[in-house]
C-alpha positions as a LaTeX table, in Angstrom:
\begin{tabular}{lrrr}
\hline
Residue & $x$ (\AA) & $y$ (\AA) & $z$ (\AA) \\
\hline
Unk1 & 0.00 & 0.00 & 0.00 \\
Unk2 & 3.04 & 2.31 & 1.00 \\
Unk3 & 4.43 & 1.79 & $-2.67$ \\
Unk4 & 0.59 & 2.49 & $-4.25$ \\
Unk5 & 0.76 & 6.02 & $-2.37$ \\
Unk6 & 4.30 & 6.74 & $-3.47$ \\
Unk7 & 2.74 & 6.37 & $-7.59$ \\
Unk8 & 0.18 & 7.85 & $-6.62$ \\
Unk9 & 2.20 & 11.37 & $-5.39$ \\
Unk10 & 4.03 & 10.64 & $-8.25$ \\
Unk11 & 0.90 & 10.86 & $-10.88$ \\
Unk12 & $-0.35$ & 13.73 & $-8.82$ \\
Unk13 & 2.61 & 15.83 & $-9.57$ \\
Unk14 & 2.62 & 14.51 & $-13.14$ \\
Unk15 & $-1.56$ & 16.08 & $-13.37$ \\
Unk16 & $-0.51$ & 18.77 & $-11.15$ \\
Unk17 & 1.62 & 20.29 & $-14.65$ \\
Unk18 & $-1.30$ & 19.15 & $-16.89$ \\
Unk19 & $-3.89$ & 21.05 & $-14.64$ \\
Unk20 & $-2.06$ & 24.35 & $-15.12$ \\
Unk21 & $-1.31$ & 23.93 & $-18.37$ \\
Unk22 & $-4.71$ & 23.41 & $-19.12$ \\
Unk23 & $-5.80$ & 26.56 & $-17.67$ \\
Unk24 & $-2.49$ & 28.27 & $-19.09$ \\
Unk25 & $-3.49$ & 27.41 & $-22.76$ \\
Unk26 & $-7.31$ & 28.70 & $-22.05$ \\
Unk27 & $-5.44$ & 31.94 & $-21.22$ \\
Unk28 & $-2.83$ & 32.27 & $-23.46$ \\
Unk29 & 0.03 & 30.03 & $-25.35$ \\
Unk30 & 2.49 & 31.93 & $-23.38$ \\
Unk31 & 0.44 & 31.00 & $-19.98$ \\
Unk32 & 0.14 & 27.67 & $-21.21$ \\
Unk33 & 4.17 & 26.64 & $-21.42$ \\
Unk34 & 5.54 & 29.14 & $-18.84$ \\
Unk35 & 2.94 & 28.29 & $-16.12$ \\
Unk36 & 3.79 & 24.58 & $-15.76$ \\
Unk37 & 7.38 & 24.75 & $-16.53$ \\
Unk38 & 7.54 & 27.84 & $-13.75$ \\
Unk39 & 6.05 & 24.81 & $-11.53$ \\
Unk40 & 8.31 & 22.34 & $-12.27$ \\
Unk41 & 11.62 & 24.27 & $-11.68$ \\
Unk42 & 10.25 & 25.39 & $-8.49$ \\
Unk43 & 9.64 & 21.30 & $-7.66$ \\
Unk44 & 12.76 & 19.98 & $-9.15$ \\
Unk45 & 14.57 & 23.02 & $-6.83$ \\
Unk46 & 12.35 & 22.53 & $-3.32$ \\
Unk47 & 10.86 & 19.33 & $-3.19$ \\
Unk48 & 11.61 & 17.05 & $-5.49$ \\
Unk49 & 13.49 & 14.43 & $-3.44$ \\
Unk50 & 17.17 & 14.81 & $-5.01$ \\
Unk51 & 17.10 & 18.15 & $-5.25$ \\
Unk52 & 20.27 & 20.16 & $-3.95$ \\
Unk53 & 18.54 & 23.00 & $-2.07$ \\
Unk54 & 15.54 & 20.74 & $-0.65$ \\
Unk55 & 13.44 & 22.31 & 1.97 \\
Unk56 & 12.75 & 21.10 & 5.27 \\
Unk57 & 9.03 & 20.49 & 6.61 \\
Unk58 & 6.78 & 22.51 & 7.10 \\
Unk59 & 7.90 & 25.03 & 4.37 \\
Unk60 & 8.28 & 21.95 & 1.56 \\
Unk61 & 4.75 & 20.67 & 2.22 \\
Unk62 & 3.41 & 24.27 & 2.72 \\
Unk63 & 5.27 & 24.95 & $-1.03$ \\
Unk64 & 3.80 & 21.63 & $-2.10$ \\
Unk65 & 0.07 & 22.68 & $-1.08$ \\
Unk66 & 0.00 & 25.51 & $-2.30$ \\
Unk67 & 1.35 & 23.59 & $-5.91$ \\
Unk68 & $-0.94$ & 21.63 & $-5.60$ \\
Unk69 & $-3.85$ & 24.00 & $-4.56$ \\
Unk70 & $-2.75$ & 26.51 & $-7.54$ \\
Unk71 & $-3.68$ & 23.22 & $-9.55$ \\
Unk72 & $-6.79$ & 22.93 & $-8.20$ \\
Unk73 & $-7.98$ & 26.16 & $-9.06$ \\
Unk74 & $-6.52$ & 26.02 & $-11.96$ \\
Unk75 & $-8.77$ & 23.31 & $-13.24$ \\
Unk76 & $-11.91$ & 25.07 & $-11.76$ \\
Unk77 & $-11.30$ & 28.69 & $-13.46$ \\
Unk78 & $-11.06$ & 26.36 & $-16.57$ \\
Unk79 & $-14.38$ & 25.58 & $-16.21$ \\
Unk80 & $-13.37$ & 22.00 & $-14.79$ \\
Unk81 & $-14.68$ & 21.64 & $-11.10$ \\
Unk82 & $-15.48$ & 18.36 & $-10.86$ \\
Unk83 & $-11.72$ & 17.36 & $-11.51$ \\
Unk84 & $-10.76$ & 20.11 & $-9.43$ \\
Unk85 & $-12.63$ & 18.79 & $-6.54$ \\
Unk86 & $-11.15$ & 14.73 & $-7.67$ \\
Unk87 & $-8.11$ & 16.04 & $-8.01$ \\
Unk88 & $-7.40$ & 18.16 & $-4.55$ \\
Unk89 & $-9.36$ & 15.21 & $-2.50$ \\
Unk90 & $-6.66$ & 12.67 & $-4.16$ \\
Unk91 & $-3.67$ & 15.07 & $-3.11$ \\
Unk92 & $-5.16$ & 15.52 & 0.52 \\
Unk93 & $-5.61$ & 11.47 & 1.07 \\
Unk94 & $-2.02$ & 10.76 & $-0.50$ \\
Unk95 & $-0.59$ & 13.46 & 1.87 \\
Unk96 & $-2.35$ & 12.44 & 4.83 \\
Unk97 & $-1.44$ & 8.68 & 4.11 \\
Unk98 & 2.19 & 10.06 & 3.61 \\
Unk99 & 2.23 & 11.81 & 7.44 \\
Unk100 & 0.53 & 8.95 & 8.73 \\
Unk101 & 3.17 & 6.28 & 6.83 \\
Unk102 & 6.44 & 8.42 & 7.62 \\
Unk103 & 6.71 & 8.89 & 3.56 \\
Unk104 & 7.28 & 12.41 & 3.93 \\
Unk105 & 11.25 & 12.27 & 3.81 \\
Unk106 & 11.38 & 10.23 & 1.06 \\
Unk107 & 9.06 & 11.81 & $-1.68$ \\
\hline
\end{tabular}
């Protein structure tokens, strides 16, 4: 079940990018590649777990919410609320699955 979470994170951060390119593109094309990609760097610097300058709880998961939570309403000012609302309530049980496993220093 541990290893289920763990892909699970890991196709959350993977929709995460889609989500805000999706509402990127219904912007602008501009939106659409610099959004996500702005995302990503900020992940691959902060939490992503071989990254040099990793933050330390609470700031990483506070980062990582509020990732995550940009995603959400992302998807809902694209006129997609019902993924939205899948989409955060899959990041909140794979988080609190993560605290209550002790996943949180490895992911």
């Amino acid at each position: 079940m541990k290893l289920l979470n763990l892909g699970l994170r890991f196709v959350l951060e993977l929709c995460m990018l889609v989500a805000l390119g999706i509402w990127g593109f219904s912007e602008s094309f501009m939106l659409g590649v610099a959004v996500p990609l702005a995302a990503a760097v900020l992940w691959g610097l902060w939490i992503a777990p071989k990254a040099t300058r990793r933050l330390r709880d609470p700031l990483r998961l506070a980062l990582e919410l509020l990732l995550f939570g940009a995603a959400g309403a992302a998807l809902a000012a694209a006129d997609h609320p019902l993924a939205a609302a899948v989409f955060l309530a899959a990041v909140a049980l794979s988080e609190v699955l993560m605290l209550a496993w002790g996943q949180r220093e490895i992911a």
